[in-house]
N, C-alpha and C positions, 0 to 999 in steps of 0.2 A: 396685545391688541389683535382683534379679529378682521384679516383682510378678505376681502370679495371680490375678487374678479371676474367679471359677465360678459359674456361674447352671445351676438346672436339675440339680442332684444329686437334687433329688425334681423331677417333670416335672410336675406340677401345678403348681409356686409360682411363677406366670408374672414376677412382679416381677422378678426374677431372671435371670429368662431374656430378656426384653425388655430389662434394661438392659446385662447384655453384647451382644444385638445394637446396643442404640441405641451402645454405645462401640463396638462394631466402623466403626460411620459418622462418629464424631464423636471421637474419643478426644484427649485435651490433648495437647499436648506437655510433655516431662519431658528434665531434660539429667541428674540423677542416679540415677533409677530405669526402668527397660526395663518395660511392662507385656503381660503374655500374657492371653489372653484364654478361658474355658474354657466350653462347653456341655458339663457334665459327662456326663449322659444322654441323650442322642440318641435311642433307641426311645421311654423314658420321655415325654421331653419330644412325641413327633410324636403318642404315644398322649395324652398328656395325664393321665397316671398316677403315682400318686408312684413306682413302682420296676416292673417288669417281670417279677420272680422273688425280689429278696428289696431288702430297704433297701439302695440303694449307701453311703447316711453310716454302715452298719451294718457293708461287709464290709471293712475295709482290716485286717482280724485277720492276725498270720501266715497264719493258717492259712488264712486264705481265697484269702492271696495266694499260696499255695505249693503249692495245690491246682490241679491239671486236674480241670474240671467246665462242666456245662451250664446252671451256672448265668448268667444272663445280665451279671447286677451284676457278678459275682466275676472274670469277664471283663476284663467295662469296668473294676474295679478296677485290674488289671494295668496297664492299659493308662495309665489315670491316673499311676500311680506312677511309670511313664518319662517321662511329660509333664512330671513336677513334680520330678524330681530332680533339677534346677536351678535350684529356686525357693527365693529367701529367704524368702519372707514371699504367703502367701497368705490374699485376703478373700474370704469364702463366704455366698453371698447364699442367704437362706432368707424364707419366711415362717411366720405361724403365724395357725391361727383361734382362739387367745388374746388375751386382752386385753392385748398383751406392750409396747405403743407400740415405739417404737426399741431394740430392747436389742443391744448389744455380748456376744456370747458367748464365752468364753474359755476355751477346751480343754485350759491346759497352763499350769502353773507357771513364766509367761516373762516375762521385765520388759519385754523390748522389742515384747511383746504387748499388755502392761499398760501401756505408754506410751501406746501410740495408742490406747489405748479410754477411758484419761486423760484426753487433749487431747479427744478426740470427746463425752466427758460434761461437760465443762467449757464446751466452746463454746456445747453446747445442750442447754438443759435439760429438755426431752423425750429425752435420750437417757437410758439404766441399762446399768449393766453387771450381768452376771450371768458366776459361775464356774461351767463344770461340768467337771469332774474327773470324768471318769464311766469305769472297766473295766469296771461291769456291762452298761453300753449299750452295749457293743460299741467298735470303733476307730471315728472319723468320721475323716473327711480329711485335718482340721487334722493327725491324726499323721503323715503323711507329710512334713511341711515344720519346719524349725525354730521359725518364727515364724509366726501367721494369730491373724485376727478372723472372725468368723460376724458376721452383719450381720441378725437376724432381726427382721422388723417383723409386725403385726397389729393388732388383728385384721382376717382378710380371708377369703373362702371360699377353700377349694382348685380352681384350675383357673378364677380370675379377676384380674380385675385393678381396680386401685381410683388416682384420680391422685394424691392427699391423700400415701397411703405411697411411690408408687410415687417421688413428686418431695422428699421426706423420704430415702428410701433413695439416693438421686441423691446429694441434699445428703451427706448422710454418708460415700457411697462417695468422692467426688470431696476430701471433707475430708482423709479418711486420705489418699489419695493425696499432698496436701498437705506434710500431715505425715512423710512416710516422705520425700518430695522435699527437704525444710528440712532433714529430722535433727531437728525439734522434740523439745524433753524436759522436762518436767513433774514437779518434785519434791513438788508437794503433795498430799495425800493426797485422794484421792476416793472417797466411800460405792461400795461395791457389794453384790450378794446372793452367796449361794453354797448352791448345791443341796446339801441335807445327808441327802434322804430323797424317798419318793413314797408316795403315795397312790390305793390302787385302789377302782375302784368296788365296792359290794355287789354279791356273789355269790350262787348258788344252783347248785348241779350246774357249774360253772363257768360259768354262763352269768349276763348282766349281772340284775340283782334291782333297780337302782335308777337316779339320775339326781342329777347334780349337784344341789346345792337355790337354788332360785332368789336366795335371800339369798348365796349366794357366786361367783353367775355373773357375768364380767366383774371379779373383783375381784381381780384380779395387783396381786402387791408390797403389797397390805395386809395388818396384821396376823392371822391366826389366831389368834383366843383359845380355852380350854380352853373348851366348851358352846355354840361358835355352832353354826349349821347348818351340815352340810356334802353331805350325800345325802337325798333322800326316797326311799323306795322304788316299787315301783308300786303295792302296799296304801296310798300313803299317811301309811307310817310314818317320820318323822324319826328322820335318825343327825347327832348330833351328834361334834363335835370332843372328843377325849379328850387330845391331847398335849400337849408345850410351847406356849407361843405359838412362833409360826412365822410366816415369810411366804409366800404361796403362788404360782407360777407356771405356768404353761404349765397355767390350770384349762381342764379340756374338749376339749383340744387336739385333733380329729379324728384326725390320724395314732396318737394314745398311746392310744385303744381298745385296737388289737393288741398294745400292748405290757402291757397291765395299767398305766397311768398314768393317771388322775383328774387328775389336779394334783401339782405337784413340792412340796417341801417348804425353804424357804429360811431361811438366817439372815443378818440384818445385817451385814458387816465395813466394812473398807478396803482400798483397795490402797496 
């Protein structure tokens, strides 16, 4: 089996990028799995930038890859896509400045996805999985490959580095590897969330009107009830929660301003 590991798809989230250098120096040995090694963004990362021209986790659309254009990402896309078309199974280091701890992110309705994000929630219970099934967010990477894990940790600023996450994302990366090297398998069922919805901030003429509200900052993966807080405005004025209970993710997320994303909206399952 052919592994891939990519750091550096957005060039701010240094974690990522630092530990496929530090595995370029030090990497294990493995007799059943080959591991590649991947600085996805190269301009991105030297600039210290999440993307250069448009989200590279954003262009791997047909269409983007089918296009001649000056876009820079849409490019590097291409380029990506011959590097990994020999890969079974790629993990994709990200961070976030959410309160996200360890989460396992999951791109695609795959059991042998969902295995090693299994084993990795199971071992340590600072890790979560979360599923995002997402066509409206565009393609991310993972659809290039039949099997991958996002490895996304936080909270942390963009365009820094922190040891606490940095040696937590170590652990984890080097776990899967484990895992994928045994053929480990995992019948028993383990909690995860799954993105169902999002939430944007208040508006005005399209421009931002509000600010997450203090009572919900920092509070991924608990519940959202009908009436808590969830924005005050610049007046001052509190907007409360109207929907289901729900659980919330990726609140405040810097990169998900540009997107119209406040916080994700989740529900409970299992895998």
């Amino acid at each position: 089996m052919k592994v891939t590991i990519s750091g550096g798809v957005h060039g701010n989230e240094l974690i990522g990028i630092y530990l496929v250098k530090t595995l370029q120096k030090e990497l294990p040995n493995y007799e059943n799995i080959s591991v590649d090694l991947l600085l996805a963004n190269p301009k991105a990362i030297k600039e210290c930038r999440r993307y250069i021209d448009r989200d590279l986790n954003r262009s791997f659309t047909q269409e983007a890859l089918s296009q001649d254009s000056h876009i820079y990402e849409y490019e590097r896309a291409k380029v990506i896509k011959e590097r990994l078309a020999s890969t079974d199974f790629l993990i994709d280091l990200h961070t976030t400045t959410a309160n996200m701890g360890v989460t396992i992110v999951l791109s695609d309705d795959d059991p042998i996805s969902a295995n090693i994000a299994k084993i990795l929630a199971a071992e340590y219970e600072d890790v979560r999985i979360l599923r995002w099934f997402s066509a409206d967010e565009g393609a991310f990477i993972n659809s290039l490959v039949p099997h991958s894990i996002t490895i996304e940790v936080g909270p942390i600023c963009q365009g820094t580095l922190d040891a606490t996450l940095f040696f937590k994302t170590k652990r984890t990366l080097l776990a899967a590897l484990r895992a994928l090297e045994r053929e480990e398998r995992m019948k028993e069922e383990i909690e995860c969330y799954d993105i169902v919805g999002y939430m944007d901030f208040p508006r005005k003429n399209g421009e931002l009107d509000g600010v997450i509200h203090p009572e919900l900052v920092g509070r991924d993966y608990e519940l959202l009830h009908p009436g808590d807080p969830i924005f005050i405005t610049f007046d001052e004025r509190e907007i409360f929660y109207e929907g289901e209970p729900r659980f919330s993710a990726f609140i405040n997320e810097a990169a998900y301003y540009e997107k119209g994303i406040a916080f994700c909206l989740c529900e409970k399952s299992s895998l």
